[in-house]
Structures are given as structure tokens and as C-alpha cells.
LONUMI-746631 format. One line per field, with one value per residue: residue number from 1; chain; z, y, x of N, C-alpha, C in turn. Coordinates in nm, 2 decimals. Layout:
# residues N
k <- c(NUM / ...);
c <- c(A / ...);
n_up <- c(Z / ...);
n_north <- c(Y / ...);
n_east <- c(X / ...);
ca_up <- c(Z / ...);
ca_north <- c(Y / ...);
ca_east <- c(X / ...);
c_up <- c(Z / ...);
c_north <- c(Y / ...);
c_east <- c(X / ...);
END
This chain:
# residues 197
k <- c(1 / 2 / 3 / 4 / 5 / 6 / 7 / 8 / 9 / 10 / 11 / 12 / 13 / 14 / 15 / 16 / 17 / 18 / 19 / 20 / 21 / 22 / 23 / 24 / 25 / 26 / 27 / 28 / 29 / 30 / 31 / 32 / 33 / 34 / 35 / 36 / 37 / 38 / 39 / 40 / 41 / 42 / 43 / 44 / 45 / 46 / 47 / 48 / 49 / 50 / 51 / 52 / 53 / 54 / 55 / 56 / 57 / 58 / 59 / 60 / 61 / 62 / 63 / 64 / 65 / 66 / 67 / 68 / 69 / 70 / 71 / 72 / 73 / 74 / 75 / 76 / 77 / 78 / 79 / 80 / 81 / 82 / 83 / 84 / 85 / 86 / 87 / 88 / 89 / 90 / 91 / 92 / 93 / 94 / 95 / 96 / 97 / 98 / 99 / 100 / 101 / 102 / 103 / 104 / 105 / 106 / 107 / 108 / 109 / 110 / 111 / 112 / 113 / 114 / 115 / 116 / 117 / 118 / 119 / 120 / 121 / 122 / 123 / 124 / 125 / 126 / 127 / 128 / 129 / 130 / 131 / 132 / 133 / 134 / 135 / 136 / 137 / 138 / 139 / 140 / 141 / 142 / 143 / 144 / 145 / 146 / 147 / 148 / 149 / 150 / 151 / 152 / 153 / 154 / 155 / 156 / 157 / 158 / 159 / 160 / 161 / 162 / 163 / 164 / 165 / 166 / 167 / 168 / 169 / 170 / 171 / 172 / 173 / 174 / 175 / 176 / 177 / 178 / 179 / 180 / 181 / 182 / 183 / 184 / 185 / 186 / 187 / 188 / 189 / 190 / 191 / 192 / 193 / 194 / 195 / 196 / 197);
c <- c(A / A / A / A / A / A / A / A / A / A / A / A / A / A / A / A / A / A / A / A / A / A / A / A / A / A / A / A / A / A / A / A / A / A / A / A / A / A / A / A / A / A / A / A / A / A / A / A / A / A / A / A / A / A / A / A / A / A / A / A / A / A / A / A / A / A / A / A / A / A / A / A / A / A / A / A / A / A / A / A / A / A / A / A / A / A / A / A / A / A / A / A / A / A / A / A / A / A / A / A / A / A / A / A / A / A / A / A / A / A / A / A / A / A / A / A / A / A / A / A / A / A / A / A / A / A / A / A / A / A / A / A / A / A / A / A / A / A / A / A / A / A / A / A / A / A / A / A / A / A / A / A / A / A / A / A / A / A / A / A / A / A / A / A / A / A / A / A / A / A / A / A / A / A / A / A / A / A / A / A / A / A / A / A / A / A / A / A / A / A / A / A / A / A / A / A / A);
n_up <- c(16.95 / 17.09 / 17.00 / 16.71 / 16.71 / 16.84 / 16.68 / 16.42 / 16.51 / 16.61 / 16.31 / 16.18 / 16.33 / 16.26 / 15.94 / 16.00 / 16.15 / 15.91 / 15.71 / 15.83 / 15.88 / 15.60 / 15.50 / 15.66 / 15.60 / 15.31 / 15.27 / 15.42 / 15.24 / 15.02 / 15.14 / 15.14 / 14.86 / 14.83 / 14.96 / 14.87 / 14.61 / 14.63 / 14.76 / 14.54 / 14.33 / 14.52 / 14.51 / 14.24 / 14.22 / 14.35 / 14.24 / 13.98 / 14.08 / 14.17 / 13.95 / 13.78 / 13.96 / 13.91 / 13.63 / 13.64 / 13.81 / 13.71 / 13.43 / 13.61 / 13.72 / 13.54 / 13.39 / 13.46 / 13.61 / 13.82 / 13.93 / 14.02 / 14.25 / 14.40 / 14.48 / 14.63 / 14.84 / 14.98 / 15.11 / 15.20 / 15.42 / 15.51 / 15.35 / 15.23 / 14.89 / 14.85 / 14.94 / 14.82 / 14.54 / 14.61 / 14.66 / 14.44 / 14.22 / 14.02 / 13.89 / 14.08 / 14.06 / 13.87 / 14.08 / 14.24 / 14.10 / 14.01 / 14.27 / 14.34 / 14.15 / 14.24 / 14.48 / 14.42 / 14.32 / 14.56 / 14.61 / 14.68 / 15.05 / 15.23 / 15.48 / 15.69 / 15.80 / 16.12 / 16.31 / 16.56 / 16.50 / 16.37 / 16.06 / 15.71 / 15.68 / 15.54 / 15.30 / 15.39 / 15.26 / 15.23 / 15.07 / 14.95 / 15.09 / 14.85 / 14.85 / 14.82 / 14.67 / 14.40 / 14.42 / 14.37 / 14.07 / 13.97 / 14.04 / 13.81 / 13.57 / 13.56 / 13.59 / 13.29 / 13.14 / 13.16 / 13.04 / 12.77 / 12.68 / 12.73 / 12.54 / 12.31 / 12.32 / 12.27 / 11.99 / 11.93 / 11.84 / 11.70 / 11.56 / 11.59 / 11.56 / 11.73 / 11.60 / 11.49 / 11.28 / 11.07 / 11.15 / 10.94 / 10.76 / 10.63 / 10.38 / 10.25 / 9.96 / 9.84 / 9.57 / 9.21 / 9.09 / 8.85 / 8.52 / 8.37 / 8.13 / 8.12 / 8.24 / 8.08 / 8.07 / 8.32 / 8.47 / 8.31 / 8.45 / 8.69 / 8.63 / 8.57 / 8.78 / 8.97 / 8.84 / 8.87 / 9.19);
n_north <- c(7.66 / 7.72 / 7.45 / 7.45 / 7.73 / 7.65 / 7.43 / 7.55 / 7.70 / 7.52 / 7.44 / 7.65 / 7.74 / 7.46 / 7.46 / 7.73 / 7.60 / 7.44 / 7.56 / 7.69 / 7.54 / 7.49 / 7.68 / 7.70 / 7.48 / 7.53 / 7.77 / 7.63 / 7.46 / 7.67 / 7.78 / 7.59 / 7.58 / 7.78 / 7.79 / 7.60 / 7.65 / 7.86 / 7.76 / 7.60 / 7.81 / 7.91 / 7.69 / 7.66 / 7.93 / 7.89 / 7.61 / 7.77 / 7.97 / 7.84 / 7.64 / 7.88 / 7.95 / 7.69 / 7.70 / 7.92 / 7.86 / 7.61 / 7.73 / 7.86 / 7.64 / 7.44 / 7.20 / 7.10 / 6.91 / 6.91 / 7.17 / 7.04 / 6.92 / 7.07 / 7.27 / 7.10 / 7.02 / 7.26 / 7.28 / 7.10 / 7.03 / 6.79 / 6.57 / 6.21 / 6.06 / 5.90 / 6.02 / 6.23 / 6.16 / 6.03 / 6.27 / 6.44 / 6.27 / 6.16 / 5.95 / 5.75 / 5.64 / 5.86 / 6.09 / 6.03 / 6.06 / 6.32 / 6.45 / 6.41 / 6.52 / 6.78 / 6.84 / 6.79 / 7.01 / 7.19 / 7.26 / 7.18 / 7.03 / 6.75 / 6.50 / 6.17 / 6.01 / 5.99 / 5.67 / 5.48 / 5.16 / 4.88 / 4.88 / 5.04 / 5.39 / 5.63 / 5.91 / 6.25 / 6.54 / 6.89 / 7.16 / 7.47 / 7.78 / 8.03 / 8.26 / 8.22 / 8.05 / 8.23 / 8.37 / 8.21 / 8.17 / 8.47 / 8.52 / 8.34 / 8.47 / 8.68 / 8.60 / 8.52 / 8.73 / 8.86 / 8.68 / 8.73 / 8.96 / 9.02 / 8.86 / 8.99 / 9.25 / 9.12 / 9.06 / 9.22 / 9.42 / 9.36 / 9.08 / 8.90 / 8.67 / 8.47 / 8.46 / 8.70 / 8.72 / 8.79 / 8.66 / 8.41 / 8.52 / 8.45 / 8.59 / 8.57 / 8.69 / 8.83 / 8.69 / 8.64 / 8.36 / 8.23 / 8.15 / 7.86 / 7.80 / 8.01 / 7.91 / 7.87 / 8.17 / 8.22 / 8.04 / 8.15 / 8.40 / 8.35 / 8.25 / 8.50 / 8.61 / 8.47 / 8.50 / 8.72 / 8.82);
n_east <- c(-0.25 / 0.00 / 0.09 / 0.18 / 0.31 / 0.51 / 0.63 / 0.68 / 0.86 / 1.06 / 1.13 / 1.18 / 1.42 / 1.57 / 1.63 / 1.75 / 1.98 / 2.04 / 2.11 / 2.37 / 2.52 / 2.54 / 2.68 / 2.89 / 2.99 / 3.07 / 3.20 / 3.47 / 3.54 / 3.58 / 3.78 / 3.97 / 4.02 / 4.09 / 4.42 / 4.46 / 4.52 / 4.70 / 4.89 / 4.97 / 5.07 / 5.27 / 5.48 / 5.51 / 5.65 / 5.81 / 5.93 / 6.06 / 6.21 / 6.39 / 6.47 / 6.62 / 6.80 / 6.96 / 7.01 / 7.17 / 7.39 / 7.47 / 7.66 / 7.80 / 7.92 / 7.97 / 7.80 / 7.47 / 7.38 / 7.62 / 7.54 / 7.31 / 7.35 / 7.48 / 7.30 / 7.13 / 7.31 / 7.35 / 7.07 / 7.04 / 7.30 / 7.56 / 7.53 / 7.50 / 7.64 / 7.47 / 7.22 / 7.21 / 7.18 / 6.91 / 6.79 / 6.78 / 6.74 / 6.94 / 7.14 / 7.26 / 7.57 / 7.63 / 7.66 / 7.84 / 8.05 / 8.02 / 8.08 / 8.33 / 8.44 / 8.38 / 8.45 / 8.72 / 8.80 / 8.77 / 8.49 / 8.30 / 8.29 / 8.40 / 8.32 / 8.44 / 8.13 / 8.06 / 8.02 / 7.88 / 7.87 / 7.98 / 8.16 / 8.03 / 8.12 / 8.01 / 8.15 / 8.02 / 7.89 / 7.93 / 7.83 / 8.04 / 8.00 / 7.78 / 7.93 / 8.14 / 8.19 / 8.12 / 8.35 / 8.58 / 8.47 / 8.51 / 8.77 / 8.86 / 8.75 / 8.84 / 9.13 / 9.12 / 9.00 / 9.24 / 9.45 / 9.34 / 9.34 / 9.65 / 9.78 / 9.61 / 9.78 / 10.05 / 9.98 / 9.96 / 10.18 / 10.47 / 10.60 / 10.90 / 11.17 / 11.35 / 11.63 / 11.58 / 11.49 / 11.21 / 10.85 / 10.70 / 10.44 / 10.10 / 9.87 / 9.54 / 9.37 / 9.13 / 8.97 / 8.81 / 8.74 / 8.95 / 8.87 / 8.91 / 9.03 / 9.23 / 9.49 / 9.71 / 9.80 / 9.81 / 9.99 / 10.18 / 10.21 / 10.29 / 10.57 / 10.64 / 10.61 / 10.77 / 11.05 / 11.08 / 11.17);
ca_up <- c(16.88 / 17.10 / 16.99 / 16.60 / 16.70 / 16.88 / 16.53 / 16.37 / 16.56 / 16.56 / 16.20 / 16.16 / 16.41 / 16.18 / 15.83 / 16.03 / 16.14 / 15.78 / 15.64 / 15.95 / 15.86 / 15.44 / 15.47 / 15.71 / 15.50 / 15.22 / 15.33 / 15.42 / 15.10 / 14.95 / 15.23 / 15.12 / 14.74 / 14.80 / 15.04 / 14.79 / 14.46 / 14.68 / 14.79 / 14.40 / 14.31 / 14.59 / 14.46 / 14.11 / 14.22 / 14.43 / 14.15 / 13.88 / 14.10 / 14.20 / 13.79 / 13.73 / 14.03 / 13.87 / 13.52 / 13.65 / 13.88 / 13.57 / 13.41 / 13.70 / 13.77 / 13.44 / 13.44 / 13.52 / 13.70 / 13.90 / 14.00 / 14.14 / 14.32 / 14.48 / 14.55 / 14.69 / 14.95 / 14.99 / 15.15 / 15.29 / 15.42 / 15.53 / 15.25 / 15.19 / 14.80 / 14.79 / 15.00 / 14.72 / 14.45 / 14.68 / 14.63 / 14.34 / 14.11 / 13.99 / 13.89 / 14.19 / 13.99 / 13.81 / 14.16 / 14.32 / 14.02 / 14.05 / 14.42 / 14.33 / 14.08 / 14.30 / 14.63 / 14.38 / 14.26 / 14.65 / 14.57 / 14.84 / 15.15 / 15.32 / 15.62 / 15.74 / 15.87 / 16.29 / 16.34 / 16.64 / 16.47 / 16.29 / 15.86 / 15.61 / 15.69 / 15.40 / 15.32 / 15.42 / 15.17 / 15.23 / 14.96 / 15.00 / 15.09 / 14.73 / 14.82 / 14.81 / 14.48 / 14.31 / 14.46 / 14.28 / 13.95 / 13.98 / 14.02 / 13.71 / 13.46 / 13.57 / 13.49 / 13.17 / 13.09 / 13.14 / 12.96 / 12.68 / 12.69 / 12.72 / 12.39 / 12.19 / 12.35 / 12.16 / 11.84 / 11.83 / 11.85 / 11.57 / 11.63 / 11.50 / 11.62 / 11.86 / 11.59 / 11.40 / 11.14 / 11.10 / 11.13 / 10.82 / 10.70 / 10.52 / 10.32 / 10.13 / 9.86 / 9.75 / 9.42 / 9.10 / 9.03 / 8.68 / 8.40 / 8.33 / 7.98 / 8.08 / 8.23 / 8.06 / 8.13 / 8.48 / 8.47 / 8.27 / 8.52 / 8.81 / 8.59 / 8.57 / 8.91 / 9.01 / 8.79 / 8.94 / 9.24);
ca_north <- c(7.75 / 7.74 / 7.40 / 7.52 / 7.80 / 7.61 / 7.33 / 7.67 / 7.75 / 7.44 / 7.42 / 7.75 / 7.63 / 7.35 / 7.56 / 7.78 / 7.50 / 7.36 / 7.70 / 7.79 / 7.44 / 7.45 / 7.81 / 7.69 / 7.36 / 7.58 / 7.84 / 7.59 / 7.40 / 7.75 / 7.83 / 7.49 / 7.57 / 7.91 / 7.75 / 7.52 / 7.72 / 7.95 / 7.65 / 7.56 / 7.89 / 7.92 / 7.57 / 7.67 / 7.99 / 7.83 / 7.55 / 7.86 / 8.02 / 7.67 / 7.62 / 7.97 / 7.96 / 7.58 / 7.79 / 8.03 / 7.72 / 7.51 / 7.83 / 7.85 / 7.45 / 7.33 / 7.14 / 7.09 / 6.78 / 6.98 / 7.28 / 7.03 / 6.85 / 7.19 / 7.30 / 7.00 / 7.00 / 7.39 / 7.26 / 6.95 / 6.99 / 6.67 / 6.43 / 6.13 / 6.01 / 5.86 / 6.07 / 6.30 / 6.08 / 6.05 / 6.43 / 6.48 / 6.19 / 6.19 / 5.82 / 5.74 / 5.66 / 6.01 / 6.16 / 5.99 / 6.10 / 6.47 / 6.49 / 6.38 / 6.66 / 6.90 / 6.78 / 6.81 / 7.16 / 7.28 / 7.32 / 7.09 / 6.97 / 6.60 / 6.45 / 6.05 / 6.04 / 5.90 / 5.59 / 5.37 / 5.06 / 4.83 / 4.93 / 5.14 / 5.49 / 5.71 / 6.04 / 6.33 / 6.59 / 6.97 / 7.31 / 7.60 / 7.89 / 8.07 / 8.38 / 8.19 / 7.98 / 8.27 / 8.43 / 8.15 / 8.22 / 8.61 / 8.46 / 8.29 / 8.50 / 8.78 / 8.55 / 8.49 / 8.82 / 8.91 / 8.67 / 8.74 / 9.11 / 9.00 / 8.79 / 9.10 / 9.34 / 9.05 / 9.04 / 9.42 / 9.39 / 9.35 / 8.94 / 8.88 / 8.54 / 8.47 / 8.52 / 8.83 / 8.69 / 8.78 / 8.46 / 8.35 / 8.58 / 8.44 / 8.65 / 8.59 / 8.82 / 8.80 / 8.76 / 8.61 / 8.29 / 8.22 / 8.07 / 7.71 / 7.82 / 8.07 / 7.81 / 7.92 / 8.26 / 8.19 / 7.97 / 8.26 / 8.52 / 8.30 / 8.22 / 8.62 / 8.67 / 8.40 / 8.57 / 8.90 / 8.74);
ca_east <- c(-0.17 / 0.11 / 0.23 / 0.23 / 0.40 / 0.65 / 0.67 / 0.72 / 0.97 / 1.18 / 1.09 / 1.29 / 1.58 / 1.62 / 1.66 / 1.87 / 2.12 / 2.11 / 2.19 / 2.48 / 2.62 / 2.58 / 2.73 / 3.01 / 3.08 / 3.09 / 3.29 / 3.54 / 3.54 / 3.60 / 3.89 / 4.03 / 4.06 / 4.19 / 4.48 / 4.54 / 4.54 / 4.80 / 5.03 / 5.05 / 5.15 / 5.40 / 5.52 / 5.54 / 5.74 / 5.97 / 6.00 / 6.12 / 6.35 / 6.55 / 6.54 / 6.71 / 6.94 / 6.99 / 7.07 / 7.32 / 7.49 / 7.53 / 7.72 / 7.96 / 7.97 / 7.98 / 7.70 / 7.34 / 7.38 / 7.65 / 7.41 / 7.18 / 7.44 / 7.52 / 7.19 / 7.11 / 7.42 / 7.36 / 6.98 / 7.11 / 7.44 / 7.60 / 7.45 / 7.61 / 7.60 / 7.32 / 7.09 / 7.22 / 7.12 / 6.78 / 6.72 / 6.80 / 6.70 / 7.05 / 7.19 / 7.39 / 7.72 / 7.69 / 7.64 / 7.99 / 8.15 / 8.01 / 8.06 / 8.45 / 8.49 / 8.33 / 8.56 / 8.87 / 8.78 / 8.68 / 8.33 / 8.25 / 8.40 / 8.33 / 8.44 / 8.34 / 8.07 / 8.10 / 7.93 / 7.89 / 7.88 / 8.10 / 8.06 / 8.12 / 8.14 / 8.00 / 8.17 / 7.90 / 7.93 / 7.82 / 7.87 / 8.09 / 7.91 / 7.78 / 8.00 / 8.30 / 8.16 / 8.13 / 8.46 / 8.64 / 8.46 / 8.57 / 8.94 / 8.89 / 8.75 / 8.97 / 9.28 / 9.13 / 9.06 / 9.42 / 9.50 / 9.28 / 9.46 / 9.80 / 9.79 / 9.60 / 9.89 / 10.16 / 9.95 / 9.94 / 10.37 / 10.62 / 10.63 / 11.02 / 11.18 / 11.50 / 11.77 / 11.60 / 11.39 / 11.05 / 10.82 / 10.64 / 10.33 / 10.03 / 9.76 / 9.47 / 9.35 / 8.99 / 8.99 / 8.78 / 8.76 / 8.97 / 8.87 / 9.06 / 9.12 / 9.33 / 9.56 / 9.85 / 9.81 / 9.82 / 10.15 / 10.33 / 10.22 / 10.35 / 10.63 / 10.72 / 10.69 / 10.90 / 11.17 / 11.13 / 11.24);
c_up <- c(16.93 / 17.07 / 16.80 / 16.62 / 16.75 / 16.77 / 16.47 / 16.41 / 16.54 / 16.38 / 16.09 / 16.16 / 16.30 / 16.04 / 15.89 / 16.08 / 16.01 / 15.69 / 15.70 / 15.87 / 15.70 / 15.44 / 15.51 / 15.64 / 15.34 / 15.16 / 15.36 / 15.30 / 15.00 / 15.03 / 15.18 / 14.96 / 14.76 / 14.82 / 14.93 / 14.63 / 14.55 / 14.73 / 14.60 / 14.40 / 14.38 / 14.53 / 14.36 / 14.10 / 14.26 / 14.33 / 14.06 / 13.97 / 14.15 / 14.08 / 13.76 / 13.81 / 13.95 / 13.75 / 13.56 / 13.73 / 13.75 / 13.51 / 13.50 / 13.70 / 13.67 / 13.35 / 13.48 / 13.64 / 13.84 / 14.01 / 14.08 / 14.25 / 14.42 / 14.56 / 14.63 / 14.87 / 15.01 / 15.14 / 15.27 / 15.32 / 15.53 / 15.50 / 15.24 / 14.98 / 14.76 / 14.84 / 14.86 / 14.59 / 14.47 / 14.60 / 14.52 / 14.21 / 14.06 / 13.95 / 14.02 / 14.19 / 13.96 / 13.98 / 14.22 / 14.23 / 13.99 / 14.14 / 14.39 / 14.29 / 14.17 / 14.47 / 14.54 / 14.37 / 14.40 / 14.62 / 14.67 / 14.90 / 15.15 / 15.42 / 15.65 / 15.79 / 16.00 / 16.27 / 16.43 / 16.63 / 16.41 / 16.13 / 15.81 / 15.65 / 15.62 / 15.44 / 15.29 / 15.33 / 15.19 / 15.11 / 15.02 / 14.98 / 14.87 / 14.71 / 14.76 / 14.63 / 14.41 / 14.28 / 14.34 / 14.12 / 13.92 / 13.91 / 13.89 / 13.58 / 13.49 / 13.49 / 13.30 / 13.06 / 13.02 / 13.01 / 12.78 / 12.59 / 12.65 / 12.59 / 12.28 / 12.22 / 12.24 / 12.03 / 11.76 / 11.77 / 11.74 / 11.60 / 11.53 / 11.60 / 11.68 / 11.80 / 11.49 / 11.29 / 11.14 / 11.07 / 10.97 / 10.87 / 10.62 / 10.51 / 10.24 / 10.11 / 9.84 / 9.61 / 9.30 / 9.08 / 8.87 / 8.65 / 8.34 / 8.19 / 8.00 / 8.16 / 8.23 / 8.07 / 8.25 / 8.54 / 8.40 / 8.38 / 8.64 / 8.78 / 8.62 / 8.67 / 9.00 / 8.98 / 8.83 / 9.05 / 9.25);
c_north <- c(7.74 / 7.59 / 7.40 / 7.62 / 7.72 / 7.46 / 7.44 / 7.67 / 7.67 / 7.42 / 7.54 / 7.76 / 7.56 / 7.43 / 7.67 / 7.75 / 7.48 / 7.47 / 7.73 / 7.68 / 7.41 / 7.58 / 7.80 / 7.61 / 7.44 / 7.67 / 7.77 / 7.51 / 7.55 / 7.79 / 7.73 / 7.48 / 7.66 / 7.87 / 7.67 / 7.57 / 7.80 / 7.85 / 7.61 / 7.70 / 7.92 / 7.78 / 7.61 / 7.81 / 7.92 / 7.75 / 7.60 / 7.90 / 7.95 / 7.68 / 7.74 / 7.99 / 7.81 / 7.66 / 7.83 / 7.91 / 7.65 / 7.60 / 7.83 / 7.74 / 7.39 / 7.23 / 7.13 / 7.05 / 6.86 / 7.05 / 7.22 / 7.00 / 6.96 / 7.23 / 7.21 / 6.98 / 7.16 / 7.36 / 7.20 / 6.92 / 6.84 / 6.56 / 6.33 / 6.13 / 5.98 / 5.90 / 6.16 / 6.28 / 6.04 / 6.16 / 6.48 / 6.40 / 6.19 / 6.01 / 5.80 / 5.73 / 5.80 / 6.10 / 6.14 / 6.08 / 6.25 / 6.49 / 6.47 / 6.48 / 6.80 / 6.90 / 6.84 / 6.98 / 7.23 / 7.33 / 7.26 / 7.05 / 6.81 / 6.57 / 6.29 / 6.07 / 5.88 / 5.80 / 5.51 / 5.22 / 5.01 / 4.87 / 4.98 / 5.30 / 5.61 / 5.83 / 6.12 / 6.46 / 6.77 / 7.10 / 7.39 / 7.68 / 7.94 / 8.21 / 8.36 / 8.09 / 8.10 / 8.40 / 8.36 / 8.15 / 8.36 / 8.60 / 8.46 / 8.37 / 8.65 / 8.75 / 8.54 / 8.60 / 8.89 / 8.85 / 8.69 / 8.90 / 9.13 / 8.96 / 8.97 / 9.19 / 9.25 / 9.13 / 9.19 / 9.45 / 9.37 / 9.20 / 8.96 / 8.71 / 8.55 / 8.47 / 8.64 / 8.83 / 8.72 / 8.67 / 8.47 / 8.45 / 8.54 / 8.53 / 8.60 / 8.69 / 8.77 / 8.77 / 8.67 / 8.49 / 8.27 / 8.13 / 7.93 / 7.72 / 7.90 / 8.00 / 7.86 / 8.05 / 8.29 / 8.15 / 8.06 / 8.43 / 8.47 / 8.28 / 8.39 / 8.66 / 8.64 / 8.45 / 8.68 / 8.89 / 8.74);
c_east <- c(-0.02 / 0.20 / 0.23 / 0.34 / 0.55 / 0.70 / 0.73 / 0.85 / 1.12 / 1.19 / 1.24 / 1.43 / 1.67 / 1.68 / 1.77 / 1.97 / 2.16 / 2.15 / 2.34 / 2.54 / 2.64 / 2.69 / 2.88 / 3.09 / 3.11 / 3.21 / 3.45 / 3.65 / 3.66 / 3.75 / 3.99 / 4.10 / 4.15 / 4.33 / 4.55 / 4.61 / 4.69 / 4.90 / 5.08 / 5.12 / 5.28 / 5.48 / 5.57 / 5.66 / 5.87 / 6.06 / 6.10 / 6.22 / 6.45 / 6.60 / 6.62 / 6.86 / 7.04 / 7.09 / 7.20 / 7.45 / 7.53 / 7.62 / 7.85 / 8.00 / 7.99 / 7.88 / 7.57 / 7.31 / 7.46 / 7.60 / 7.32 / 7.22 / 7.43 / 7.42 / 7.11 / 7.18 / 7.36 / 7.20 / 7.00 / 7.21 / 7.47 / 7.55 / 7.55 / 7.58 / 7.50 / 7.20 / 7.08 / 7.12 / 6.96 / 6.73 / 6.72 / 6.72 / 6.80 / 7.10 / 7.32 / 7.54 / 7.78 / 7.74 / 7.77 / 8.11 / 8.19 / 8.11 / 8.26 / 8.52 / 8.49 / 8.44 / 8.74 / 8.86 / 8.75 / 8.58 / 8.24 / 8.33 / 8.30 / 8.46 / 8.35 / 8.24 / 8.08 / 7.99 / 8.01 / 7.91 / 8.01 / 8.02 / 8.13 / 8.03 / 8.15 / 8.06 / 8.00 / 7.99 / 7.88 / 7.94 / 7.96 / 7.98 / 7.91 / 7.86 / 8.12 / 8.27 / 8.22 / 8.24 / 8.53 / 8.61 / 8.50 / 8.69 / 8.91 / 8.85 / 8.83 / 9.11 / 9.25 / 9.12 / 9.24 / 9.48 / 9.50 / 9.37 / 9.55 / 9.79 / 9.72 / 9.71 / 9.99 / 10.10 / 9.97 / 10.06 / 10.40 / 10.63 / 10.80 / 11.10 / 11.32 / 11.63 / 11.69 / 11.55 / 11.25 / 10.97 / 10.73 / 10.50 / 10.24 / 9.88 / 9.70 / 9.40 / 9.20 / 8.95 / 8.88 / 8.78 / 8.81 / 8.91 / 8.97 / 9.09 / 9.23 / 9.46 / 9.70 / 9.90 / 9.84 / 9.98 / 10.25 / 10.34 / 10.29 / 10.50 / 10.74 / 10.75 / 10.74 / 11.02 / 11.21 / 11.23 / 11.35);
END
């Protein structure tokens, strides 16, 4: 009996390893989807709120291509061109030709970048901060208000011209399509009120 009981026993053992270890591989399996189902989702957020900040950057920048450009340098400050064009997926040409606009307009800085060797010496390209971005958008639709302003303040005005004439005035009237019969009706009414004249 006692070496039954002790088959038994390992018998048990055994079923209770292959349970500890289906439960633990299981468990993990299950730890492994969760982990992953939650890395997409964080992915898929992260992805949306790049594309919106992308949105509102193309709006200030002009551009799509711009916005990535930007957010790109903003990540990765001191890119050259073509790491740029790396990160982005960007055609490398368009990217030089961005990065040019964006340099003329302060939207980015660059400075050589140092190297030890003999070569060429890419410019390294990084963003202005987004306070100062969207400082210089401020500027601008301010001015354009004004100017928007200023012009309806004219139009509201008396316009008269620099010796005293008032400038030329044209109206249209709504009116009816005529009839081409009445033709001559037409040519004696223009006729009378030429004369009035």
C-alpha cells in the first residue's frame, strides 16, 4: 500500500505541476495580449494626436508637409535633411526646399554641423519653440485684422479723388429680362434719357 500511495501521490504532483504550469503559461499568454492590445491603443492615440497637432501646424505653416517637417525637428532637434526626410517619409528634395522656407521665415534655426573629418558638413536643423510659432501667427493675424478694419473704416468714408471729383460709381438694378421685340422701345427710352441730360 505504501508504494500506491506514494504512485498516488506523485501521480497527483504531476497533475499539479501540469495545471501550476498550463495556468502560469496561460496567464502569461493572457498578460501578453492584454500588454499588447494596450500598446496598440496607446499607439493609435498617440498616432491621432500627432495627426491633429499635424492639422493645426499645416494651418499655421502652410502646409502639411511643413507641420511634419516641424514636428519632426520639434522631436529631433538637430536633424540634418535627410534624417528629416528619414523621419518623415518626405521626398528629400521637398524636405531641403521646406527646411529653406522654414529657415527664411524663422521657423527653424540651423547651424553646420562640427565634424572631425575632411567632407561635407550638413546644416543641422532644429524648430522654434511652439510658443514663439504661434507668437508669430498672433503678429500676423492681428496685422491683418487691422488691416481688414482700416479698409471697411475707408469704404464707410465719402471716397472723393485728389482734385475734388468724386470717383466713378457703378450700380446694378435688378430688373426683368426684355423682350427683343421691344427693341425699339428700349433705344427711344435710352434715347430720352440721354436728352434729359
Amino acid at each position: 500500500m505504501a508504494t500506491d500511495d506514494t504512485d498516488e501521490h506523485q501521480a497527483d504532483d504531476d497533475r499539479s505541476d501540469r495545471y501550476r504550469d498550463e495556468t502560469s503559461e496561460a496567464f502569461e499568454e493572457e498578460s501578453d495580449r492584454l500588454d499588447s492590445d494596450a500598446e496598440l491603443r496607446r499607439t493609435t492615440a498617440v498616432e491621432e494626436v500627432d495627426q491633429r497637432i499635424v492639422d493645426l501646424l499645416s494651418w499655421i505653416l502652410d502646409t502639411e508637409t511643413r507641420a511634419k517637417i516641424y514636428v519632426h525637428l520639434l522631436a529631433h532637434p538637430g536633424s540634418t535633411s535627410e534624417e528629416v526626410a528619414t523621419g518623415t517619409g518626405l521626398y528629400p528634395s521637398t524636405v531641403r526646399e521646406a527646411l529653406a522656407e522654414l529657415h527664411d521665415e524663422d521657423r527653424v534655426t540651423r547651424e553646420k554641423r562640427a565634424s572631425e573629418g575632411a567632407g561635407n558638413n550638413p546644416y543641422e536643423y532644429t524648430a522654434i519653440q511652439p510658443s514663439e510659432l504661434v507668437g508669430g501667427v498672433v503678429d500676423q493675424v492681428q496685422r491683418e485684422l487691422n488691416t481688414i478694419f482700416t479698409l471697411d473704416r475707408h469704404a464707410e468714408s465719402e471716397p472723393t479723388l485728389e482734385d475734388g471729383t468724386e470717383p466713378v460709381t457703378i450700380t446694378v438694378n435688378d430688373t426683368a429680362p426684355s423682350d427683343p421685340t421691344d427693341a425699339s422701345d428700349t433705344d427711344a427710352e435710352e434715347s430720352a434719357s440721354t436728352d434729359d441730360q
